[in-house]
N, C-alpha and C positions, 0 to 999 in steps of 0.2 A: 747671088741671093741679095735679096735688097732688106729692106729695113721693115717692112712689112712683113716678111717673111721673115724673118731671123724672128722677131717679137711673138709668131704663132710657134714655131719652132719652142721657142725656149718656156711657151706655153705648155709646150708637147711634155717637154725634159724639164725641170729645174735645170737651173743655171750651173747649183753643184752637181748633179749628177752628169750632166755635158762634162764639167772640167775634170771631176773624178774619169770617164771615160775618157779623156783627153790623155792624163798623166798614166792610167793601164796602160793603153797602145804606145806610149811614148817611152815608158821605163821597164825596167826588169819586173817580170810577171810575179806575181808573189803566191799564187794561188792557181787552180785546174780553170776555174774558170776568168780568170785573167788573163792566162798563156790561151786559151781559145776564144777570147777576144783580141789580143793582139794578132792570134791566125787568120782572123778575120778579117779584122782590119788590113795586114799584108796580105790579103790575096784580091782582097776587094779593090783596097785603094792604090796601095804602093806599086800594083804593075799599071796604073792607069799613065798617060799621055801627062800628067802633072808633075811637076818636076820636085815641087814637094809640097803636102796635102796643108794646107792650109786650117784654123782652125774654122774657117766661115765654112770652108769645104768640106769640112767634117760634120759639121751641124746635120747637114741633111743623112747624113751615112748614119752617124747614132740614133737620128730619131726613129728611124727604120730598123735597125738592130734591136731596139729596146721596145718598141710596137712589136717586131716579132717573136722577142723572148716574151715579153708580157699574154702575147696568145698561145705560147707554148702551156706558159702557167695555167690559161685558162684551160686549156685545152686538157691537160694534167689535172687538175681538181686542187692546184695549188701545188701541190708534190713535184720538186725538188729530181732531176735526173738520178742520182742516188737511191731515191726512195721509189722512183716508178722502178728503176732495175731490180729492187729489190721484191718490188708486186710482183713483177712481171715472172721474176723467177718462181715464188711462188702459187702465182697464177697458171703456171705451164705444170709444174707439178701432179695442181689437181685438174690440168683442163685435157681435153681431148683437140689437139688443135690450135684454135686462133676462140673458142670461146669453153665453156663451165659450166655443167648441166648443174639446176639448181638446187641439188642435195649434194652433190661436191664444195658446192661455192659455200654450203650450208657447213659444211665440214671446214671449209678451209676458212670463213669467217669467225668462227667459235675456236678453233686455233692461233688465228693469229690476231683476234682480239677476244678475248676472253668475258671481256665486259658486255658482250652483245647479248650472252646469254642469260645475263641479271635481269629481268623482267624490269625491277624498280630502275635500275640505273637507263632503259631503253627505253623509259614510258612513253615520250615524248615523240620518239622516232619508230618508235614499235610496230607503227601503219606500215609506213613505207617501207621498211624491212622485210613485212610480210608479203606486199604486195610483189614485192619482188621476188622473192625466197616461192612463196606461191605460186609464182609464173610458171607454166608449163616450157617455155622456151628459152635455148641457154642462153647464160651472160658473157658479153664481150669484155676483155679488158676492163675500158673507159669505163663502165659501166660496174665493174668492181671499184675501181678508183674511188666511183662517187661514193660507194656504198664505202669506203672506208673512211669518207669523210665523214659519218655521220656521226 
């Protein structure tokens, strides 16, 4: 990696969040998601042909770990592994399968937030709930996610 490259790089990452993920993989995990980035890191780097992973070596490895947790996030609606497990469970609950006819989703929205059904508190998002809630065809997942973000 040259100098050009290490400067986009650390465009990608801050400088502290490279050395924060330097010292994870390097020290005793403190956390679930610490010990599954030091996993990470030994299966990726530590069986490679380098005798040992250097910190320039490692730039490009985080930058791609943290680009692909950060599309996870997106991809999640912001929610956290914990909290999609927690949907997901009861998503399956009320769903038939892999999706939620829209008077289930209607049930299971007004249970587990309770605030949806306050008219004044929803004014604002009240369209788009209907439109959805509305829809003759069922909701996937992802597609509850968002609607929890609202």
């Amino acid at each position: 990696m040259n100098e050009q490259e290490f400067v986009r790089a650390v465009g990608h990452l801050k400088d502290m969040e490279l050395r924060q993920m330097w010292k994870v993989v390097h020290e005793e995990p403190q956390s679930d998601a610490a010990r599954e980035l030091r996993n990470l890191f030994e299966s990726e780097m530590c069986g490679t042909d380098m005798p040992k992973v250097t910190f320039m070596d490692f730039i490009p490895w985080a930058t791609r770990v943290r680009e692909s947790q950060r599309e996870q996030v997106r991809s999640q609606h912001g929610f956290g592994k914990e909290e999609v497990e927690s949907f997901r469970q009861d998503f399956q609950e009320h769903s038939k399968g892999n999706t939620i006819r829209p008077l289930d989703l209607r049930r299971l929205l007004t249970e587990k937030f309770p605030m949806m059904a306050d008219k004044r508190a929803m004014k604002d998002h009240r369209s788009k709930l209907s439109e959805i809630l509305a829809d003759k065809g069922p909701v996937k997942l992802l597609e509850f996610l968002a609607l929890a973000r609202i």
